[in-house]
N, C-alpha and C positions, 0 to 999 in steps of 0.2 A: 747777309741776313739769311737766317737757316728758315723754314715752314711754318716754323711753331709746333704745337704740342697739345698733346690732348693726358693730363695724368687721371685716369679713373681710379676709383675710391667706392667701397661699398660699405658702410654703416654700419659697425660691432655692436652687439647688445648692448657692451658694456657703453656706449657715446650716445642710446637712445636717451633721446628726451633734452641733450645739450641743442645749442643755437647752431647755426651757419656759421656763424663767427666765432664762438669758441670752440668749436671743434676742429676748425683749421689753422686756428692763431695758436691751440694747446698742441695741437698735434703735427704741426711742420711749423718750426721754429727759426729756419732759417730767413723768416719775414716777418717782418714787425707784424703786431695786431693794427695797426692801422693802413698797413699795406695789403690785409688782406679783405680788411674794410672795403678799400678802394676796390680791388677787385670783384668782391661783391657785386655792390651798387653798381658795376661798368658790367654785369654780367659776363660775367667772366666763368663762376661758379655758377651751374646747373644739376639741379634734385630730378632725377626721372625726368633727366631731358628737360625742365624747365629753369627760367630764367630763380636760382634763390633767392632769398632774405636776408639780411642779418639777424634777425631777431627768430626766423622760423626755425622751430623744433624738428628735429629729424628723428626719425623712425629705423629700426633695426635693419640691416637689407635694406634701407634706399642706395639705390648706384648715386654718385657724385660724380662731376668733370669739373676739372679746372681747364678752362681753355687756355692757354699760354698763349700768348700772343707771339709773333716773329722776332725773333733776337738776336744781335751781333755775336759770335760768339770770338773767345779768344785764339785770336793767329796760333796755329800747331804744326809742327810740322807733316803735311801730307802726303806722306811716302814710306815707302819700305820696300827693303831687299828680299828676295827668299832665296834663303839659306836651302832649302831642300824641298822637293816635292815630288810625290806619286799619287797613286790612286787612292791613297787612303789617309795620308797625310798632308801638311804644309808648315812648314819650317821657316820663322821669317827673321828676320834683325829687326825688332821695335825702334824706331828710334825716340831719344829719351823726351819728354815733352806733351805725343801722342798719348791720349786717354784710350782704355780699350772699348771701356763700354760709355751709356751715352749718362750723362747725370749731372746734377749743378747747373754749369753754366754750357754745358758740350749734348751737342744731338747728332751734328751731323760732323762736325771735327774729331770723327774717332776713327781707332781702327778697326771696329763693327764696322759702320757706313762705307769705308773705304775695302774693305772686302768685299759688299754688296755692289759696289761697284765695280769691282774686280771683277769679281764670282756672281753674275748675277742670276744664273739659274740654282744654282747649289751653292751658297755662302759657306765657306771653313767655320767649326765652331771653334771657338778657343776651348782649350783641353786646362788652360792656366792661365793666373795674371797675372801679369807685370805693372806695379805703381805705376803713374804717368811719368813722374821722372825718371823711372828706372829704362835702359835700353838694354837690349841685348835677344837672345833665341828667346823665341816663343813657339808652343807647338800646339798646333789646331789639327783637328778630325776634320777629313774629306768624305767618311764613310761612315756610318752606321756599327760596323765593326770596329772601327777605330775610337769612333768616340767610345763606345760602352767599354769598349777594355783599356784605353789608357786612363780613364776615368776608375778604373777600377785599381792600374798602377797605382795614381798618385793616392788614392785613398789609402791602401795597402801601406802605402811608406810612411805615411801619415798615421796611421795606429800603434800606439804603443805594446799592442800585445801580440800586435801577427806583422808587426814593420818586416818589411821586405826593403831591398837596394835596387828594385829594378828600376823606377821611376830616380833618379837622383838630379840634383839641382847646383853646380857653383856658379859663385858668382865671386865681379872684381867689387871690394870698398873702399872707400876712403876715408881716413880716420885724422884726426889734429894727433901732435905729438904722440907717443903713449909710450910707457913701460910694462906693455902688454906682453908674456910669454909667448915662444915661438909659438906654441900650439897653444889652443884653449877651446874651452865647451864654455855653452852658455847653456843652461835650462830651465829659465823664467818661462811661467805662464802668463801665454796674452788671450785677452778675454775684451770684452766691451765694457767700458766705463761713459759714467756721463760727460754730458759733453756739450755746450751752448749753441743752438742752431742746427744741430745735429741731433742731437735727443743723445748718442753716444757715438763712442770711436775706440777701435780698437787700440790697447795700450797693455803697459806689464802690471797683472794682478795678478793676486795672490788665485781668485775665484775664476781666472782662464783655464784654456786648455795647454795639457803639457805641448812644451813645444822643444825641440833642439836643432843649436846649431854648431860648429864645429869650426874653427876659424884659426888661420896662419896664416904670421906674419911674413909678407913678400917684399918689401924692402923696409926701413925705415931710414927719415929723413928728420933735417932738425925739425921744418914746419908741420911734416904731415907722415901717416902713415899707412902702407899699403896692403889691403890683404886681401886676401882669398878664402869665402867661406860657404861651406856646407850647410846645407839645408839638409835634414831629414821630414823634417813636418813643411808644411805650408800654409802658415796661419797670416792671416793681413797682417802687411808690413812687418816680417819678423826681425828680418836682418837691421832694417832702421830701429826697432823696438830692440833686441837683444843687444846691441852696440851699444844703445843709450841705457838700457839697462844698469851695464856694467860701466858703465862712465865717461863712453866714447862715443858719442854721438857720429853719425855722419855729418864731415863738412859741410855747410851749406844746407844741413836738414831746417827746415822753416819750424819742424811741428813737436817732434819730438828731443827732448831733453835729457842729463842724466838721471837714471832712474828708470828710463821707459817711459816717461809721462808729457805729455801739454807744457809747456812756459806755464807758469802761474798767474799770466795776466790772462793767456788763452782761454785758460777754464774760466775765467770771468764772464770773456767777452767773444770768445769763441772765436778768433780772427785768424787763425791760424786753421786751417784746413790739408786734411792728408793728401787731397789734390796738389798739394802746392810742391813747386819743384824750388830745384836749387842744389841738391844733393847729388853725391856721385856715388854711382849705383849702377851695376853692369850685370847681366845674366850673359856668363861666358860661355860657360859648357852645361848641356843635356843629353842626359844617359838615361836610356830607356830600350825598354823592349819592342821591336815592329811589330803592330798587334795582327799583320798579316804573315809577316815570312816567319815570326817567331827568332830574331837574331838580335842581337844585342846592336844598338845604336848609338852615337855620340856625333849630335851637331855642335858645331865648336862658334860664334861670330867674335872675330875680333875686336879687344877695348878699345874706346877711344883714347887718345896718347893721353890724358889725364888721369888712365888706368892704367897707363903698360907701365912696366920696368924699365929703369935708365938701361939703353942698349935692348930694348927686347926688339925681337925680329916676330911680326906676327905673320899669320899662314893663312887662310882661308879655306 
């Protein structure tokens, strides 16, 4: 059992004059209206510090807490490698499973928390994220100079009009069959779509941000296929989203579909969440620049055998 939780909330214009109850039953829809009923009445929900209502009107600028009570969360796995570290970086192997940050049903089963406990006077911040199922390099700022300027990389790589290569990103996938070309580009826009319980989720629309990815094929098999692909942007979940886009989902992806989209009972009933693992998904190699020596960098961690090549010999 993790602490519990305190989510504070402070009151928009536009919610004055709604209930206790509609304004947390409309506005976080991950819980039924009669779950949040409950938590009401159990005082759980507090207006300026006091015990709410359900029926009581709120005021613009009132602070709100939901207390959360203490909760089991789901077994993750607790551990990480690092691949690299100095004074201003840290380099680690995520492995696949671990959430980074805390959210849903995760507080203290992350890899935030598990750095605070590493790091407890000075925490790494993540510079990037990696999906929960996704494993592989991840690269966090130790330094103030670091964060601001690899934060600057990846934004830079990520613009379509001043894109730079310093920050670059592969990774391994796995795809079912395909009569996909050795080489290929993907260029769907992923953007936020609605989404049950969620309010929305990122997905391929027309009204996203451009995004590209760059993808070759590294062996094929009858049942499945392996590739290696480039990121230049980094939009949530791109590489799951632009595979399914084009018709090839990830093995094992829970969420997204061909097309880039939800199953069509998901959008119903929203049971499908981008937390959810299953899928094979590897951040192999990161190429960047040291935002202190100024040289060009490549931490490499090796796939698990579900990503390598028949015969590949891997290196660390």
């Amino acid at each position: 059992m993790n602490q519990g939780w305190i989510y504070r909330d402070r009151v928009p214009p536009a919610a004055a004059g709604q209930s206790l109850l509609d304004y947390y039953a409309q506005r976080y829809r991950h819980s039924t209206r009669e779950e949040w009923r409950t938590r009401i009445a159990q005082g759980q929900i507090t207006i300026a510090g006091m015990p709410g209502h359900i029926d009581q009107p709120l005021q613009a600028g009132q602070p709100l807490a939901y207390h959360r009570a203490p909760w089991q969360e789901p077994t993750v796995p607790l551990h990480f490698d690092v691949l690299y570290e100095d004074d201003d970086l840290l380099a680690i192997a995520k492995p696949s499973g671990l959430p980074v940050l805390p959210g849903g049903q995760f507080l203290e089963n992350t890899l935030l928390h598990l750095l605070r406990q590493r790091y407890p006077h000075s925490p790494p911040t993540p510079v990037h994220r990696l999906g929960r199922g996704t494993s592989g390099v991840m690269l966090l700022a130790r330094s103030p100079l670091a964060r601001a300027d690899l934060s600057r990389q990846l934004r830079q790589a990520s613009d379509p009009q001043h894109r730079t290569t310093d920050f670059h990103k592969t990774y391994r996938a796995l795809i079912g069959p395909s009569d996909l070309p050795d080489t290929f580009a993907v260029t769907v826009p992923i953007g936020p779509v609605p989404y049950p319980g969620l309010r929305t989720i990122f997905a391929a629309t027309p009204a996203g941000k451009w995004a590209y990815s760059q993808g070759r094929v590294l062996q094929r098999q009858a049942h499945q296929t392996l590739l290696e692909v480039n990121i230049a942007t980094g939009r949530p979940h791109q590489i799951r989203i632009h595979l399914a886009a084009i018709g090839y989902p990830l093995l094992g992806d829970p969420l997204y579909t061909p097309g880039g989209h939800p199953p069509k009972a998901a959008t119903a009933t929203g049971s499908a969440v981008p937390s959810d693992i299953g899928y094979h998904l590897h951040a192999h190699r990161l190429r960047f620049i040291h935002p202190h020596q100024q040289t060009t960098m490549q931490i490499i961690c090796p796939p698990p055998p579900r990503l390598q090549k028949l015969n590949e010999v891997t290196v660390q």
